[in-house]
C-alpha positions as CSV (number, residue, x, y, z in Angstrom):
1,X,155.9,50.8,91.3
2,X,159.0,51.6,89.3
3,X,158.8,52.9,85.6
4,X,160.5,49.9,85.1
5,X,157.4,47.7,86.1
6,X,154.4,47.0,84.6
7,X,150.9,45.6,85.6
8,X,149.1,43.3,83.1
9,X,146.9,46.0,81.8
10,X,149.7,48.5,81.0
11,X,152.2,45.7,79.6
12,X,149.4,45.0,77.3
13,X,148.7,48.2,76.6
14,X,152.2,49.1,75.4
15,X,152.6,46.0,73.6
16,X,149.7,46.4,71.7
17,X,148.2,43.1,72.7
18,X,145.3,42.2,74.9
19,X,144.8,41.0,78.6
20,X,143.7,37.6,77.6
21,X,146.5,37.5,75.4
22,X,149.2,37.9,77.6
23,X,147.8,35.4,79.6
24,X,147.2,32.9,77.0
25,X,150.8,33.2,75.8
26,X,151.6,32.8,79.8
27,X,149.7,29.7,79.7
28,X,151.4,28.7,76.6
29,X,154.8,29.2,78.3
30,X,155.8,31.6,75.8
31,X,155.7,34.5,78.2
32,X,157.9,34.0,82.0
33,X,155.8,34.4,85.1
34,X,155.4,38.0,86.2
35,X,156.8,38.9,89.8
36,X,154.1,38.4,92.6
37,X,154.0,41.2,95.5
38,X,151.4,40.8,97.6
39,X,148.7,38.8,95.2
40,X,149.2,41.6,92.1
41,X,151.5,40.4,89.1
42,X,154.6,42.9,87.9
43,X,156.0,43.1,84.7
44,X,159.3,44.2,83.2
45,X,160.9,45.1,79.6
46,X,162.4,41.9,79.4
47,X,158.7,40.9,79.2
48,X,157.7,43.3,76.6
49,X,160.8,42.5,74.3
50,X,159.3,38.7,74.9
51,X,155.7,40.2,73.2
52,X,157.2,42.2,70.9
53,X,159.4,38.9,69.8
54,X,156.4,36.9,69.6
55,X,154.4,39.5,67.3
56,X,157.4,39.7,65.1
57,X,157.7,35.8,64.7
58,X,153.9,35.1,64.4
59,X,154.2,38.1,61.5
60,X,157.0,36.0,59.8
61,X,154.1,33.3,59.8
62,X,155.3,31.1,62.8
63,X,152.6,28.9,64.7
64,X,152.2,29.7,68.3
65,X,153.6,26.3,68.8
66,X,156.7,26.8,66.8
67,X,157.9,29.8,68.7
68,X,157.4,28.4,71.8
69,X,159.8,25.7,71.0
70,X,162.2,28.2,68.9
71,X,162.2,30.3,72.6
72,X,162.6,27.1,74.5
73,X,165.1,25.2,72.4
74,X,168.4,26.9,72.8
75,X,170.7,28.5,71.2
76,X,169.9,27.0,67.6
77,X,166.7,28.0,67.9
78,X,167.4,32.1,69.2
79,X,170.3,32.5,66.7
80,X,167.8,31.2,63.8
81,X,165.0,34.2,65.6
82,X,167.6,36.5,65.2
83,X,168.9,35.6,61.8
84,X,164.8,35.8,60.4
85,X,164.9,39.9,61.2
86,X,169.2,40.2,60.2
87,X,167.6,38.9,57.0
88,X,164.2,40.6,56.5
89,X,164.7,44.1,58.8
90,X,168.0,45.3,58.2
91,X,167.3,49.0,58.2
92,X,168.2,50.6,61.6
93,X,165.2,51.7,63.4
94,X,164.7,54.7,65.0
95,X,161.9,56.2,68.4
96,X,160.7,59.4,67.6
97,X,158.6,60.8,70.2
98,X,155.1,62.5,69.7
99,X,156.6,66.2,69.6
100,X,159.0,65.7,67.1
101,X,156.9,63.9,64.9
102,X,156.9,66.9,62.5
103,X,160.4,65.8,61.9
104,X,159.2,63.0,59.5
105,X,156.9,65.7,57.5
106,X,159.4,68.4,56.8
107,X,157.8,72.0,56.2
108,X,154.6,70.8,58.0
109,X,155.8,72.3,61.6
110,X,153.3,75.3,62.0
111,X,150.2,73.3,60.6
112,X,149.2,71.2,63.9
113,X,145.9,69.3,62.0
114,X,148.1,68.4,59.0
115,X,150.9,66.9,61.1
116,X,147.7,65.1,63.4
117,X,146.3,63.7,60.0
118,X,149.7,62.9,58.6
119,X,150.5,61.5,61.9
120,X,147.2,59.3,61.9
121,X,147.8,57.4,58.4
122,X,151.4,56.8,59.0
123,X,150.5,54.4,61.6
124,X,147.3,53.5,59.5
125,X,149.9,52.4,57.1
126,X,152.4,50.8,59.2
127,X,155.2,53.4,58.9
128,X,155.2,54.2,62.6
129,X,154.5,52.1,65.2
130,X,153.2,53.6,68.5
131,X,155.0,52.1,71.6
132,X,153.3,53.9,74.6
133,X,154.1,57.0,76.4
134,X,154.6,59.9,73.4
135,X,156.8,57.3,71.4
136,X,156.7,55.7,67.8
137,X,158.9,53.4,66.0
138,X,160.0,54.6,62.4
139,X,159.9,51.4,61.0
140,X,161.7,52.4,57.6
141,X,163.4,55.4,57.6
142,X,164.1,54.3,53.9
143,X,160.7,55.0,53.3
144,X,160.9,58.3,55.2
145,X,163.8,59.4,52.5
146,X,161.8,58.7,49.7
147,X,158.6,60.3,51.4
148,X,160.9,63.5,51.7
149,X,161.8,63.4,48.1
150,X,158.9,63.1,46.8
151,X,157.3,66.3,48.5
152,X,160.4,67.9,46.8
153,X,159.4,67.0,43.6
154,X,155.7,68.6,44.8
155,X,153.7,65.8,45.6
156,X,152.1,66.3,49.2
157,X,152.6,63.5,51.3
158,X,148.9,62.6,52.2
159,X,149.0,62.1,48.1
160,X,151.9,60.0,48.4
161,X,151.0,57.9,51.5
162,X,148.0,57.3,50.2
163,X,149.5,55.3,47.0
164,X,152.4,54.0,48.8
165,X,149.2,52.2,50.9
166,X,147.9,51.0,48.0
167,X,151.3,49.8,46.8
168,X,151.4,47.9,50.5
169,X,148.7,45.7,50.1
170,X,150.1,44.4,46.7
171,X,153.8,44.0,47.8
172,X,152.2,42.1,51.0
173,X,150.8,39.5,49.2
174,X,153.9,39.1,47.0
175,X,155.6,38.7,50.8
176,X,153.6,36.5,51.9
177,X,154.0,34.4,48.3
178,X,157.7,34.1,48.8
179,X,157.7,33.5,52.7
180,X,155.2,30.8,52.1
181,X,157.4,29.2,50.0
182,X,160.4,29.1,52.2
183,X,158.1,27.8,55.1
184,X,156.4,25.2,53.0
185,X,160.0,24.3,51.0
186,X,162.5,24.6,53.9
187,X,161.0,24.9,57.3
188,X,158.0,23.0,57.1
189,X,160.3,19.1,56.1
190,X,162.7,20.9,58.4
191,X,160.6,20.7,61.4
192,X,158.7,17.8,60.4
193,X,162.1,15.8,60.7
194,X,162.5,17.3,64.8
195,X,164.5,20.3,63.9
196,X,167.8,18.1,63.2
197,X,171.3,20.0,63.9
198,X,172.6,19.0,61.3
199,X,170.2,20.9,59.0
200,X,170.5,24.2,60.8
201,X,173.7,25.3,58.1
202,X,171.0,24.6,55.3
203,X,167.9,26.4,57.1
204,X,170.0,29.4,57.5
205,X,171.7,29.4,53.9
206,X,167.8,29.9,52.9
207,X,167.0,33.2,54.9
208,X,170.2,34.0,53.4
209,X,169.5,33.6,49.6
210,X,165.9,34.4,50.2
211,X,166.1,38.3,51.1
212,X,167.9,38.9,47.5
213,X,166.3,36.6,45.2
214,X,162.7,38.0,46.2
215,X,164.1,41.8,46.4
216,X,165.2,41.2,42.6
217,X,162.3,39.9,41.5
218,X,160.0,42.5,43.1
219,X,162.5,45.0,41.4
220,X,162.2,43.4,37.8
221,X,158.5,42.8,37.1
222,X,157.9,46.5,38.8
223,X,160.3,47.9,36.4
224,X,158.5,45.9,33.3
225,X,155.0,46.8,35.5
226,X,156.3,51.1,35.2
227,X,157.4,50.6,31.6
228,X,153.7,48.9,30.8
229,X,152.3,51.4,32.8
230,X,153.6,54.8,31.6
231,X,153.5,53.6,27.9
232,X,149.7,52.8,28.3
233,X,149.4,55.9,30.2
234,X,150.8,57.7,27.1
235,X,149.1,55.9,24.5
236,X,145.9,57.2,26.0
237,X,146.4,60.8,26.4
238,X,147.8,60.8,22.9
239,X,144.7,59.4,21.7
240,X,145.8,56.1,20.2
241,X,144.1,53.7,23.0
């Protein structure tokens, strides 16, 4: 067996999925046939950029059902896949692998347990994304940059991943909140009508116009939330609250 091949138990273990899910979404038609040699099933990456596809669609709040037919029905449907992450994931990823982990945590390159435990609640949190083999996704090096920054203003980074997971949980329900909209606004009479070609032009203006509109309005109230915030803050250590 090459590298480049995969039985069910390994594909599922880099993809993060189980067994019975791989062979649900087989059963589903969501996920090709694997090639048969002798009576044991192979796999290839063309099959774990399928999963990974799925996972990222379902997270987008797709039905099963919906991504089969969006991964079935053409071209319409894979350019309007494609469109969802040019929209929402526009920062350029990047694999680091286990050793140069310490790369994301400057300074912390002699201290092996604080690295491990750094290491630990950056995937806790979502930041990195373990793909099998030594290897994690940096999901946003954006984040990265600021986690850098803040250590140079002398906040550790356990201290500051710990608030930026706080901060998650709050700006995932806003997410949810505005995707829910465009599903329930857009897609949902969209897909009701049989995905009509016509209304492609109008389903993709929306991903377009979404990104920004939600952005800005995540950026204003937590400008107004900081200002309420540090003036409360302030008001209480000077005694007047």
């Amino acid at each position: 067996m090459s590298d480049e091949e995969y039985r069910v138990d390994e594909l599922a273990r880099l993809s993060g999925m189980t067994v019975r899910n791989i062979r649900e979404h087989q059963s589903r038609g969501l996920l090709p046939a694997p090639t048969v040699r002798g009576r044991v099933g192979f796999y290839g990456p063309e099959h774990l950029a399928r999963l990974e596809q799925i996972k990222r669609l379902q997270a987008d709040g797709f039905t099963l059902e919906s991504i089969r037919r969006m991964l079935g029905g053409g071209a319409e449907f894979m350019s309007f896949a494609a469109a969802v992450h040019q929209v929402f994931d526009d920062e350029e990823r990047r694999v680091v692998r286990l050793e140069d982990i310490h790369t994301l945590f400057p300074g912390l390159e002699d201290r092996a347990d604080a690295s491990a435990a750094l290491l630990d609640a950056a995937v806790d949190l979502g930041l990195l994304r373990p793909l099998g083999n030594g290897r994690y996704e940096e999901r946003s090096p954006r984040l990265t940059r600021i986690g850098a920054e803040l250590m140079a203003l002398g906040i550790p980074p356990a201290n500051a991943l710990k608030a930026a997971s706080e901060a998650r949980t709050h700006v995932q329900a806003v997410a949810r909140g505005f995707v829910q909209l465009y599903m329930d606004q857009i897609w949902a009479p969209f897909e009701a009508a049989g995905y009509p070609a016509d209304s492609w032009p109008d389903i993709l203006s929306g991903l377009d116009r979404l990104r920004p509109l939600a952005l800005d309005s995540v950026l204003a109230l937590m400008r107004m939330a900081l200002d309420e915030a540090a003036t409360t803050l302030i008001e209480e250590r000077a005694g007047l609250r």
